[in-house]
N, CA, C and O atoms as CSV, one atom per row, in Angstrom:
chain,resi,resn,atom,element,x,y,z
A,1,UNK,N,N,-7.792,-19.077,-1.582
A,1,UNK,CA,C,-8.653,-18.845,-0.445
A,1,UNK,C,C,-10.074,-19.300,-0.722
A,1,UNK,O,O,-10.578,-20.166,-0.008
A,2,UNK,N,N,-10.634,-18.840,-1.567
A,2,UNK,CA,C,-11.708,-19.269,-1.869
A,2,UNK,C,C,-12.134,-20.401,-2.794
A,2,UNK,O,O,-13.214,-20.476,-3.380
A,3,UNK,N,N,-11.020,-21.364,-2.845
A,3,UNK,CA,C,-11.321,-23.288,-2.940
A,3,UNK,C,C,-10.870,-23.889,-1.705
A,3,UNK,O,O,-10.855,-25.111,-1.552
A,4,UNK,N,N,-10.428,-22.904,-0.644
A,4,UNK,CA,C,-11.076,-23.937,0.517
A,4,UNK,C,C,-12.151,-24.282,0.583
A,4,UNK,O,O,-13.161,-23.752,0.121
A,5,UNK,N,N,-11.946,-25.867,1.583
A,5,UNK,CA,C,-13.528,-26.841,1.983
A,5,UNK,C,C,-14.656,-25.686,2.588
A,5,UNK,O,O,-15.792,-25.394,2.213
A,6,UNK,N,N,-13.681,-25.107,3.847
A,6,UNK,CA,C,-13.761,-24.374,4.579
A,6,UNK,C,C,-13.297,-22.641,4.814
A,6,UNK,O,O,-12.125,-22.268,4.871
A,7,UNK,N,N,-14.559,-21.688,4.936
A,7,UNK,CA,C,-14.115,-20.527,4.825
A,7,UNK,C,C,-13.330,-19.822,5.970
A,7,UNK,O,O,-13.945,-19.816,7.037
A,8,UNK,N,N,-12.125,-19.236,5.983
A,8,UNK,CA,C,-11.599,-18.931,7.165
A,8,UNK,C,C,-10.856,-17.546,6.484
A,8,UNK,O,O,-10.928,-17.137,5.325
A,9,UNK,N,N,-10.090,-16.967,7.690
A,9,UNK,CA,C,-9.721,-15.495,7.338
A,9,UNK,C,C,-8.252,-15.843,7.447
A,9,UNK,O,O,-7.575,-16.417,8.299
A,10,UNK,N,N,-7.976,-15.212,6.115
A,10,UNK,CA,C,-6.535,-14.848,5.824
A,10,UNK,C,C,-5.577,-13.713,5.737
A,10,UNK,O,O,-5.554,-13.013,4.725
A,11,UNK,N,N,-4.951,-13.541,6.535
A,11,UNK,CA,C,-4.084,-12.132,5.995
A,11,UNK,C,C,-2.951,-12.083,4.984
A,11,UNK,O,O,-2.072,-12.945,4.972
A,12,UNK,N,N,-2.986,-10.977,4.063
A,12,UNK,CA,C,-2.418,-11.146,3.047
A,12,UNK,C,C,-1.260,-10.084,2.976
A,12,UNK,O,O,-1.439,-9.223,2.114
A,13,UNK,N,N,-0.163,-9.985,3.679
A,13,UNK,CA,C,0.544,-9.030,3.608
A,13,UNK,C,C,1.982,-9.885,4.062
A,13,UNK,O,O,2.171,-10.958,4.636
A,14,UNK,N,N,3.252,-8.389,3.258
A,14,UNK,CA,C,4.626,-9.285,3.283
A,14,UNK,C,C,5.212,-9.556,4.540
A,14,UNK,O,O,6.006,-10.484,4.697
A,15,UNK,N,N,4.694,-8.440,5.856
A,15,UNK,CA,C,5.455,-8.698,7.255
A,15,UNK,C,C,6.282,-7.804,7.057
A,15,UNK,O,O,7.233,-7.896,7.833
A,16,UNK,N,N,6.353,-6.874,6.275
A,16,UNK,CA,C,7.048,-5.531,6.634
A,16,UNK,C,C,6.677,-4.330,6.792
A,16,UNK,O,O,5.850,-4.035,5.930
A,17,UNK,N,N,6.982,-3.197,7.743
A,17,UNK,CA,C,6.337,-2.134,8.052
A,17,UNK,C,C,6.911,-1.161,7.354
A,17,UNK,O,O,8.093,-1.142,7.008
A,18,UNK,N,N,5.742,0.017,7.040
A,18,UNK,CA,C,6.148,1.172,6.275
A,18,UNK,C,C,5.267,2.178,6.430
A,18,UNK,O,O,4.041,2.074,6.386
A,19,UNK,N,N,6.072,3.416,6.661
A,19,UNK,CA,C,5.345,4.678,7.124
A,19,UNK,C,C,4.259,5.220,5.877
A,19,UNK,O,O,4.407,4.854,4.711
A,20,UNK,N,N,3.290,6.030,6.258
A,20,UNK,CA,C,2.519,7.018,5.370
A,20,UNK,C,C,3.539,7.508,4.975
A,20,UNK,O,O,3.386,7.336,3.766
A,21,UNK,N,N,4.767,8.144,5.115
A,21,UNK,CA,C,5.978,9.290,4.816
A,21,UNK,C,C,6.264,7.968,3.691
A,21,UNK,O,O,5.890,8.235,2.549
A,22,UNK,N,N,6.829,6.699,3.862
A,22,UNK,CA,C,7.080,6.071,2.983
A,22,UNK,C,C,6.647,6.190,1.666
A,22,UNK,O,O,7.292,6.502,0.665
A,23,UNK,N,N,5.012,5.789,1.843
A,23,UNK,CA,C,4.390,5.982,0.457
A,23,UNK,C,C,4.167,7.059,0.072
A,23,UNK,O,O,4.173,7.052,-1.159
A,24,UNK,N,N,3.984,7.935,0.440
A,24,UNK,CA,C,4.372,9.766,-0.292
A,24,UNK,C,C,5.097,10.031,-0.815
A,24,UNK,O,O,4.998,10.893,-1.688
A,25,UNK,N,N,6.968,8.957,-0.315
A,25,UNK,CA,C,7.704,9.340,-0.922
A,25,UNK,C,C,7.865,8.817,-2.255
A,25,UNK,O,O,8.245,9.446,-3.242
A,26,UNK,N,N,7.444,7.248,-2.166
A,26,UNK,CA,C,7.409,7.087,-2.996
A,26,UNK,C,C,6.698,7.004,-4.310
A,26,UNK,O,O,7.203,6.887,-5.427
A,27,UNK,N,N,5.542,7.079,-4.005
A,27,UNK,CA,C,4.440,8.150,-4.776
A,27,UNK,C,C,4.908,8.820,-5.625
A,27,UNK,O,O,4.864,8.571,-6.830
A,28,UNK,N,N,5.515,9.937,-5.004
A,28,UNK,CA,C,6.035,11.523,-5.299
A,28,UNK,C,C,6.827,11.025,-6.304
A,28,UNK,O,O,6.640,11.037,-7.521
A,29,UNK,N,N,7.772,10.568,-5.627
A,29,UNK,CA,C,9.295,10.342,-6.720
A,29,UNK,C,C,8.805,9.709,-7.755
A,29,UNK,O,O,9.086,10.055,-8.902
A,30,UNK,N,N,8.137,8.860,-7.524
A,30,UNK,CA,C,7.701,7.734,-9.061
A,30,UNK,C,C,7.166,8.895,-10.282
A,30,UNK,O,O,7.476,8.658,-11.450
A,31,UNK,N,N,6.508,9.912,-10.017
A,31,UNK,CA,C,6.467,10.789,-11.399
A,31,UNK,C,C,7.250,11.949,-10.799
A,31,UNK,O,O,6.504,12.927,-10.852
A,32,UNK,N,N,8.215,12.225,-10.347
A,32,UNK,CA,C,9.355,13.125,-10.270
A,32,UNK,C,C,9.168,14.373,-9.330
A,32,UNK,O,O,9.713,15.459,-9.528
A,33,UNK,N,N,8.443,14.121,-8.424
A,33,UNK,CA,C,7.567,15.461,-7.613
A,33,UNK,C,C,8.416,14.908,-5.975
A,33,UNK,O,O,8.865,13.819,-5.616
A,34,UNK,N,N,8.337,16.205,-5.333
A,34,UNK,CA,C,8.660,16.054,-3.678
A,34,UNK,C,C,7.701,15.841,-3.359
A,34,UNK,O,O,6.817,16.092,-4.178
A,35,UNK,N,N,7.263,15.240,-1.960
A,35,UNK,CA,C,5.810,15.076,-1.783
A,35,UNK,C,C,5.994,16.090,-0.581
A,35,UNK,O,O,5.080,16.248,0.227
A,36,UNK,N,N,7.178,16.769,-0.479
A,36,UNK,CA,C,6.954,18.274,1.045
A,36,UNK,C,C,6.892,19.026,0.472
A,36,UNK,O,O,6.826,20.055,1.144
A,37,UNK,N,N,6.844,19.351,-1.444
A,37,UNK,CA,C,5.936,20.457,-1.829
A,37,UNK,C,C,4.708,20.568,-2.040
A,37,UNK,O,O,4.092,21.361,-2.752
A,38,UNK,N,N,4.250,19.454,-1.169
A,38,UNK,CA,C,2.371,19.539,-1.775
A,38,UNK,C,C,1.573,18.680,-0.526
A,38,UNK,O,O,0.366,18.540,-0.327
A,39,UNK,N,N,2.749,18.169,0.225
A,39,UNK,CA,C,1.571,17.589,1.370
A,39,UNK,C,C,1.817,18.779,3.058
A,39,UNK,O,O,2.924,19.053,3.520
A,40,UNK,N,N,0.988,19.079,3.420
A,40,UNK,CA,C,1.182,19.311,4.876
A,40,UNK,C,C,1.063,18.633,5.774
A,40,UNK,O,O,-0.161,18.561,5.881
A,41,UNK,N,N,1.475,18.061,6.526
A,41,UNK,CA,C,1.808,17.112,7.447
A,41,UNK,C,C,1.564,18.637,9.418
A,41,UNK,O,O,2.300,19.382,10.066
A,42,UNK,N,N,0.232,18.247,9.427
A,42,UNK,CA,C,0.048,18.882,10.889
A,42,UNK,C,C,0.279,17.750,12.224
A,42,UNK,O,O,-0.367,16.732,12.471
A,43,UNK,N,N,1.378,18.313,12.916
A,43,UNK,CA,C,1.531,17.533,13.725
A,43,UNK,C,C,0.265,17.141,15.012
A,43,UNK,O,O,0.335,16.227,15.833
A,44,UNK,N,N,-0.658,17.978,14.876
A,44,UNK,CA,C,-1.717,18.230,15.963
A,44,UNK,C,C,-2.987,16.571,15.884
A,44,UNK,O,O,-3.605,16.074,16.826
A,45,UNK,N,N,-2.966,16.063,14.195
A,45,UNK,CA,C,-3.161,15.033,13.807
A,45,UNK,C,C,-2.870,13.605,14.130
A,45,UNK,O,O,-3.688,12.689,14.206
A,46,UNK,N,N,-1.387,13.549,14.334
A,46,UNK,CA,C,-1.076,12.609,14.647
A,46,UNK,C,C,-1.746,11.751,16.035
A,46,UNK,O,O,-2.209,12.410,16.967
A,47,UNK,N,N,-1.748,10.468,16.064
A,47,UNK,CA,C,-2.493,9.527,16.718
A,47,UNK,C,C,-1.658,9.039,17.770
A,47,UNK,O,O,-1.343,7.938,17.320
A,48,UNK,N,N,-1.222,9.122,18.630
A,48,UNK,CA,C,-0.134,8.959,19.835
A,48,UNK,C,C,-0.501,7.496,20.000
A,48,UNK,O,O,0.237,6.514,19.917
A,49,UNK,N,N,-1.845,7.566,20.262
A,49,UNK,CA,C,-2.527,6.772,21.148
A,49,UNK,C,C,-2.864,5.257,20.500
A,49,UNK,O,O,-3.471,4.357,21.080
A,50,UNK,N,N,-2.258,5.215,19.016
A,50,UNK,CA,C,-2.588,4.327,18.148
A,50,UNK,C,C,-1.904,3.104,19.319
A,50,UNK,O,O,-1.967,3.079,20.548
A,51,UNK,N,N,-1.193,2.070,18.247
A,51,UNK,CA,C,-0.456,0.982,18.541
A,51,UNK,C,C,0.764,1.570,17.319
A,51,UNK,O,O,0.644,2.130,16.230
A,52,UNK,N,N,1.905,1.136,18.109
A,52,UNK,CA,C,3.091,1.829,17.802
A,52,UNK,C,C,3.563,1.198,16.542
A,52,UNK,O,O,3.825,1.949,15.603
A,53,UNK,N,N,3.684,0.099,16.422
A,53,UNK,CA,C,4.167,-0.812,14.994
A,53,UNK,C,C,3.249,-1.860,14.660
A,53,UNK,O,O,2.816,-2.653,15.496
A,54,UNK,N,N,2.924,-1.871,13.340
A,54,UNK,CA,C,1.665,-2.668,12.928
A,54,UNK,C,C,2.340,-3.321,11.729
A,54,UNK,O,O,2.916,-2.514,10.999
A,55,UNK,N,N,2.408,-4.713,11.325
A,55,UNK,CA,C,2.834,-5.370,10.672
A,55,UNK,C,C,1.989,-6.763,10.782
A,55,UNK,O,O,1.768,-7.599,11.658
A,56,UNK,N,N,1.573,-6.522,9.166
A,56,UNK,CA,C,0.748,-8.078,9.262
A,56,UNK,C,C,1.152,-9.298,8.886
A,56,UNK,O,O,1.817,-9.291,7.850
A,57,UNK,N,N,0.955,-10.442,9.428
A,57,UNK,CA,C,1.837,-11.625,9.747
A,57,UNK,C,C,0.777,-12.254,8.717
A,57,UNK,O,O,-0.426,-12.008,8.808
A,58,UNK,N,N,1.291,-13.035,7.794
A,58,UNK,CA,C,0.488,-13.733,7.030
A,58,UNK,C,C,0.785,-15.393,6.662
A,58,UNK,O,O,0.429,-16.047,5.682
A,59,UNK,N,N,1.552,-15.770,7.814
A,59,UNK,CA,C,2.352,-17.251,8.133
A,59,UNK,C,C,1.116,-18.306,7.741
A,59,UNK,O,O,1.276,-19.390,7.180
A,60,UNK,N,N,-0.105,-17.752,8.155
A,60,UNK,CA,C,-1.347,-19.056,8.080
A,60,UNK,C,C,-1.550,-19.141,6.321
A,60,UNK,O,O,-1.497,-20.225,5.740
A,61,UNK,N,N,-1.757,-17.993,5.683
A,61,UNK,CA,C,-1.800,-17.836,4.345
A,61,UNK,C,C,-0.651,-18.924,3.823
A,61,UNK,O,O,-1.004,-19.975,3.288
A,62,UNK,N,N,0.943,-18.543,4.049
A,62,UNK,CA,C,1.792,-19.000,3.556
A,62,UNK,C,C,1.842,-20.416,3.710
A,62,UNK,O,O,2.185,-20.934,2.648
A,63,UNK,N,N,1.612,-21.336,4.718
A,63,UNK,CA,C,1.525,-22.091,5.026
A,63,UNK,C,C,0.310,-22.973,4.750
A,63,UNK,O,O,0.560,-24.178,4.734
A,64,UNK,N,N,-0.969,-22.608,4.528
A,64,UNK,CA,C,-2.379,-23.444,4.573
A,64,UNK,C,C,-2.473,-23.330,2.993
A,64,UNK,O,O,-3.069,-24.095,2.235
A,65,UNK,N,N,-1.697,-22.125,2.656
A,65,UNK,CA,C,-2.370,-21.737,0.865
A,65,UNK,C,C,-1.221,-21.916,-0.367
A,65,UNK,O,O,-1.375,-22.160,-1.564
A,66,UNK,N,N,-0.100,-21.708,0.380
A,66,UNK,CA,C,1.390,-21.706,-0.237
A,66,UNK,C,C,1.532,-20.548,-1.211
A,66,UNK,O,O,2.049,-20.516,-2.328
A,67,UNK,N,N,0.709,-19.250,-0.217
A,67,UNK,CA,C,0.634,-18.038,-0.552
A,67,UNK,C,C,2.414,-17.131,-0.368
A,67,UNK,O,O,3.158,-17.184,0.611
A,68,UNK,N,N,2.626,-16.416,-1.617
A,68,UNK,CA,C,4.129,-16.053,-1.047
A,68,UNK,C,C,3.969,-14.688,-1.717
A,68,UNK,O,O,3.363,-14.639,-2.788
A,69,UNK,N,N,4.597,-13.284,-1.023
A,69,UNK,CA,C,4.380,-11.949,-1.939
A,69,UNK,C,C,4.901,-11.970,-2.996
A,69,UNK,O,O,5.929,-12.613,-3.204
A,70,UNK,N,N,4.251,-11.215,-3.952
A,70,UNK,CA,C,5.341,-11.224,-5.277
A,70,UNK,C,C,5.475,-9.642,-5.550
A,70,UNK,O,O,6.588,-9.223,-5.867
A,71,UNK,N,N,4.750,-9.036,-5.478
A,71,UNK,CA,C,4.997,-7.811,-5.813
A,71,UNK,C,C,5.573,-6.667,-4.558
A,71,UNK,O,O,4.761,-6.453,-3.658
A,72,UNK,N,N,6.529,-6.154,-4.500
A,72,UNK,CA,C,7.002,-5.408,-3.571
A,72,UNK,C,C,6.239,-4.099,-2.923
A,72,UNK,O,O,5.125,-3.715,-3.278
A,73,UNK,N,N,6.796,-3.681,-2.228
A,73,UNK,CA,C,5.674,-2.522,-1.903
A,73,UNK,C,C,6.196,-1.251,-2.650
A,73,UNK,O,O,5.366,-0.354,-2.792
A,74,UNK,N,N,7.177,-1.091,-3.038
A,74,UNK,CA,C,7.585,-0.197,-3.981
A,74,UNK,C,C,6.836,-0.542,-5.263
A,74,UNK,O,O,6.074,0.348,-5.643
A,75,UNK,N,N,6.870,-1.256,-5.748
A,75,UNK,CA,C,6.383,-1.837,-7.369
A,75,UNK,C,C,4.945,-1.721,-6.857
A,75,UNK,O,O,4.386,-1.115,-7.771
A,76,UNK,N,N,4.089,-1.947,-5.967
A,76,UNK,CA,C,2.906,-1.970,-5.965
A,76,UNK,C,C,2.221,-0.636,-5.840
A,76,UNK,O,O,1.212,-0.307,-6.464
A,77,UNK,N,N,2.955,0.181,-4.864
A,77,UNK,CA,C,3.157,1.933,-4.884
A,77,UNK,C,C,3.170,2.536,-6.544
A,77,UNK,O,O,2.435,3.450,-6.916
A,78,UNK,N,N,4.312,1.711,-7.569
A,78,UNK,CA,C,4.077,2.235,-8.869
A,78,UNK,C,C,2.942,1.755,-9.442
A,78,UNK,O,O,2.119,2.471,-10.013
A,79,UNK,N,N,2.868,0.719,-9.333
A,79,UNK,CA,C,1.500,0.362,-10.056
A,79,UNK,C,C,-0.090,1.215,-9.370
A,79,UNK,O,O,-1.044,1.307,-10.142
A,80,UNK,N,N,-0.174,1.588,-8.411
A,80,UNK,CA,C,-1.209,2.555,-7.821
A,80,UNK,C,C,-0.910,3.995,-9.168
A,80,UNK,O,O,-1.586,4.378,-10.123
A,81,UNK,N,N,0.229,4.369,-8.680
A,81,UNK,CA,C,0.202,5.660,-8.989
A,81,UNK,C,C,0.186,5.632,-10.663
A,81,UNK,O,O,0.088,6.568,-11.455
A,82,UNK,N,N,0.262,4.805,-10.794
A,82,UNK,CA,C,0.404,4.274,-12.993
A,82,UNK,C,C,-1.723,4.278,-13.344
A,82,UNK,O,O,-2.270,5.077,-14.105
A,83,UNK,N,N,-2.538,3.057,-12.451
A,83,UNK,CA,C,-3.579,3.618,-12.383
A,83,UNK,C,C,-4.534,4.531,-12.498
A,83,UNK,O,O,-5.473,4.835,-13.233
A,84,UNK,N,N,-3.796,4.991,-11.187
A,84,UNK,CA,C,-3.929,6.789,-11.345
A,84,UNK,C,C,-3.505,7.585,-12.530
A,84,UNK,O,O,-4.248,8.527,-12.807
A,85,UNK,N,N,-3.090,7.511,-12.830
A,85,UNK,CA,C,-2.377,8.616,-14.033
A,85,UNK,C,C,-3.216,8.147,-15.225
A,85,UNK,O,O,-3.814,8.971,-15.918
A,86,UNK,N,N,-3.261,6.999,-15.440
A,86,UNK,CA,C,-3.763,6.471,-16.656
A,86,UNK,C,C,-5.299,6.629,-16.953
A,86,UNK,O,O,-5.727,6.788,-18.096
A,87,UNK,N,N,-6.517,6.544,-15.233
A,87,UNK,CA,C,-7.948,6.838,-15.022
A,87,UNK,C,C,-7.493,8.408,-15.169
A,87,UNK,O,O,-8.332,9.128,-15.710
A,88,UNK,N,N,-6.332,8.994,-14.777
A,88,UNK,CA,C,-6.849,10.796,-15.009
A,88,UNK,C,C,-6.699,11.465,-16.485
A,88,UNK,O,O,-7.190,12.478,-16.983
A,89,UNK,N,N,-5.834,10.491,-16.960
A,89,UNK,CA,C,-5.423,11.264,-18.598
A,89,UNK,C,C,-6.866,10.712,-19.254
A,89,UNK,O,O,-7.374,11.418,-20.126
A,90,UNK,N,N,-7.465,9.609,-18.904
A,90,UNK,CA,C,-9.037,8.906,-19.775
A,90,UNK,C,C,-10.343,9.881,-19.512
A,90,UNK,O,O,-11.284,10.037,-20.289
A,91,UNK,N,N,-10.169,10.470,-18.273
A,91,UNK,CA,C,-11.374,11.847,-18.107
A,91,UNK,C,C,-10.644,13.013,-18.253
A,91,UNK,O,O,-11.339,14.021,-18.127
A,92,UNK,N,N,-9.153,13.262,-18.539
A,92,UNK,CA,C,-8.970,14.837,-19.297
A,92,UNK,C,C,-9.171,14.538,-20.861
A,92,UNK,O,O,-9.531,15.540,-21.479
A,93,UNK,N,N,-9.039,13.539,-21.529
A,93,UNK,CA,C,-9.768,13.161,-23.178
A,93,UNK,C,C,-11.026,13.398,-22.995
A,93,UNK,O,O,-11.661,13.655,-24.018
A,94,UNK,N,N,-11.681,13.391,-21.845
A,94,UNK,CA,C,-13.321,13.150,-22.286
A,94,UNK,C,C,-13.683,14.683,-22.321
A,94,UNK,O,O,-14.563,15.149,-23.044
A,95,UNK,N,N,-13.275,15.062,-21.869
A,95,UNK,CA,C,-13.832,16.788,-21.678
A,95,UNK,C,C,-13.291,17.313,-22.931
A,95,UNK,O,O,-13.445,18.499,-23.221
């Protein structure tokens, strides 16, 4: 993207949709936890009014850049939550 001539906007995503419930779950499970023992989910929250399915199309990327996903959204979900674990065990050593 950024050795184009020219600067333009790219979207960078695989074109598949996945719930918040998705990544909780898989969150959760990746270090062995339910995520309905620790999240509350108030239905009074929810956004009706959003847009119903959101999926980002990234055909101009694939095509102008010969951009292609490599990492899944599961594997990228572990790698978040590996992050995480790894920045929280480096400030429970410091104390």
């Amino acid at each position: 993207m950024l050795q184009q001539k020219e600067p333009q906007d790219y979207v960078i995503a695989t074109g598949v949709s996945h719930s918040v419930r998705d990544l909780l779950q898989l969150a959760f499970e990746h270090v062995g936890l339910d995520y309905k023992d620790y999240v509350v989910i108030d239905p009074k929250l929810f956004r009706v009014a959003e847009v119903d399915h959101l999926v980002g199309d990234s055909t101009k990327a694939q095509e102008e850049l010969g951009w292609e996903p490599e990492v899944s959204f599961e594997k990228m979900i572990q790698i978040m939550v590996d992050v995480d674990l790894d920045r929280l065990k480096k400030q429970v050593l410091k104390i």
